[in-house]
C-alpha positions, 0 to 999 in steps of 0.5 A: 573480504572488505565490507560494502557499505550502502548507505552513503550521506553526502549532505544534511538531511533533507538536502538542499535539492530536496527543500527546494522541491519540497517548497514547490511542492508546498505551493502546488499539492494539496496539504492532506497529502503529507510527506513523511520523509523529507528526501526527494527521491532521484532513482532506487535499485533494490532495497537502496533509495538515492535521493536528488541530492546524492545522498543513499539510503535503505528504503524501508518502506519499500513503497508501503510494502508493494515493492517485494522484489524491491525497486527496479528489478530487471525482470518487473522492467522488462515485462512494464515495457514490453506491455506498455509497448503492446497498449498502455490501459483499457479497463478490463471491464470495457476492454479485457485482455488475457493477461489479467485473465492468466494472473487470475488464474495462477492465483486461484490455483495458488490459494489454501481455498477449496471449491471456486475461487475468484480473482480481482485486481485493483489500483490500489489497497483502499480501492481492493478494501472498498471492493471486497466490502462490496464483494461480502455485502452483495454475498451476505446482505448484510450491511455491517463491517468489522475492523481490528483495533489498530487497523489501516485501511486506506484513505477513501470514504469506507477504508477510512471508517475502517481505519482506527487510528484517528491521527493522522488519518481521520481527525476532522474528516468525518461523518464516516460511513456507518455500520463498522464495529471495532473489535480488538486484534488479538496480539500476544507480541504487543501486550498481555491483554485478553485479546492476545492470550485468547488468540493462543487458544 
């Protein structure tokens, strides 16, 4: 059986159709929104990326994980239009509808949590980050966040305070929210350290 090879170069990296693109983009996007790969994407299908120049790669990013069936899967296809097709947004909290209703649901009997649960879906981690904060400062009272040493959490106000990494994501753009306290994550695969040999225990 001959090997089938997906990744398929064709020109120098970026490619000249993604530099051009790139250079627009310099000229009309706003600067903190960095691109990390110099390729412009054209289509993806699967776990395969084909860039406006023709070149294919293995997307590893698969949209910083959010891509689990990877890109364009019939299925995810096929239910995006047959909703858009129905109504394209209403805002369940001013409009709600029963499919939001039905995942909540599924979810809720899928989670290893006795007793009631609940369900809220959002745009994207950073806002879901900010909420579930919301979320645990109304039902404690307590105002005061902990984040792991070596955490992102996204790019808005709060999530960013959570964050740990300075750079790239919080040089400059400070003062941050206040009362988040860092502890470190307990990781045996990345060091030997106090952390990691407690979390065994």
């Amino acid at each position: 059986m001959a090997a089938v090879r997906a990744i398929d170069i064709r020109t120098a990296i970026p490619g000249p159709r993604s530099r051009e693109v790139l250079v627009r983009k310099a000229r009309v996007v706003a600067d903190p929104l960095s691109v990390y790969l110099p390729v412009v994407v054209a289509e993806a299908h699967g776990a395969l990326l084909t860039d406006v120049d023709g070149n294919t790669f293995v997307d590893f990013s698969g949209g910083v994980g959010c891509l689990n069936v990877g890109h364009s899967h019939p299925r995810v296809v096929e239910a995006a239009q047959e909703q858009i097709a129905r109504f394209t947004h209403t805002d369940f909290t001013i409009v709600p509808y029963e499919n939001y209703v039905g995942l909540a649901e599924r979810l809720c009997r899928l989670v290893p949590i006795e007793g009631d649960v609940r369900a809220a879906f959002f745009n994207s981690g950073a806002e879901a980050v900010e909420n579930a904060v919301k979320f645990a400062r109304a039902f404690t009272g307590r105002p005061a966040v902990i984040g792991f040493d070596g955490g992102f959490h996204g790019r808005t106000l709060l999530a960013l305070s959570l964050t740990s990494k300075t750079h790239p994501y919080k040089a400059g753009l400070g003062p941050f929210a206040p009362e988040v306290y860092r502890v470190p994550f307990a990781d045996p695969y990345r060091g030997p350290g106090a952390a990691g040999q407690r979390c065994w225990r």
